[in-house]
C-alpha positions in Angstrom: 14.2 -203.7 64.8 10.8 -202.0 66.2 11.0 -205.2 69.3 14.7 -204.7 69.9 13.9 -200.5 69.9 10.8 -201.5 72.6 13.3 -203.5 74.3 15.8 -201.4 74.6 13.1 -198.2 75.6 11.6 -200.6 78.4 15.2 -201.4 79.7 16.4 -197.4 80.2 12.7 -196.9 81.9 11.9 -194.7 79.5 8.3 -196.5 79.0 7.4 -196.3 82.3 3.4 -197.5 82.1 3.3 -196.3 78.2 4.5 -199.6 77.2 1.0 -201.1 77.4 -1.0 -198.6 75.2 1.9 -198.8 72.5 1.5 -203.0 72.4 -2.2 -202.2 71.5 -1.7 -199.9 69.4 0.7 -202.1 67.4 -1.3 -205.0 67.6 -4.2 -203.2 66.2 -2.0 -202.0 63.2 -1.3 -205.6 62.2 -4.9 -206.2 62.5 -5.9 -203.4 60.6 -3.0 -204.6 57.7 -3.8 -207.8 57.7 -7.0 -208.6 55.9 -7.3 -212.2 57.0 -7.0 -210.9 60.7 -10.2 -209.1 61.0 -12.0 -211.3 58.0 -15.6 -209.6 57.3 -15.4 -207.0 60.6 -14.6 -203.6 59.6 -12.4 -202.1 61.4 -14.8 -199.9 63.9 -16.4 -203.5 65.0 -12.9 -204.9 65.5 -11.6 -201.4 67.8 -14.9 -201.8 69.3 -14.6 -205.6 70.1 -11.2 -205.0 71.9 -12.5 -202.1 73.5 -15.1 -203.8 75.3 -12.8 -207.3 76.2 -10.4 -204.8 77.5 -13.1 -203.3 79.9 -14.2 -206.6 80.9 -11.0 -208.1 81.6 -10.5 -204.8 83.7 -13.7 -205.7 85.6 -13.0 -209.5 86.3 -9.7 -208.3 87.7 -11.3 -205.8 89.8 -13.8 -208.5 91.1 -11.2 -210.9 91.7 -9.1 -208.4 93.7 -12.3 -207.4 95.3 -12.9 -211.2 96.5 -9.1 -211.6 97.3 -9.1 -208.5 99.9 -12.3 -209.6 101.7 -11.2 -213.5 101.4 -7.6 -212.1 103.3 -9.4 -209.7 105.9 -11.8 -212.6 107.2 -9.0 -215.4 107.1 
């Protein structure tokens, strides 16, 4: 039900770049119910480790966008 509201949210445009932060937000709630999902972590390690993958997948893609634009301006 929750999916097919998101769906339905996403396809009126109502979620206009919120979509995103409300994924993570769930995901983090099954991780944080699930016990099995975060094993021995507490849960300040595991909001911390997604915290900083999320920074550094934001920085590859910067550097790769970097490296595209100079690649395209020389070629």
């Amino acid at each position: 039900m929750g999916l097919a509201g998101l769906i339905f949210l996403q396809y009126r445009r109502w979620l206009e770049g919120k979509d995103l932060p409300i994924l993570a937000a769930i995901a983090f709630a099954i991780v944080a119910l699930v016990p099995i999902l975060h094993g021995s972590l507490s849960l300040v390690q595991v909001a911390l480790i997604a915290g900083l993958s999320a920074a550094g997948a934001i920085a590859i893609t910067a550097l790769f966008r970097l490296i595209y634009q100079l690649l395209s301006r020389f070629l």
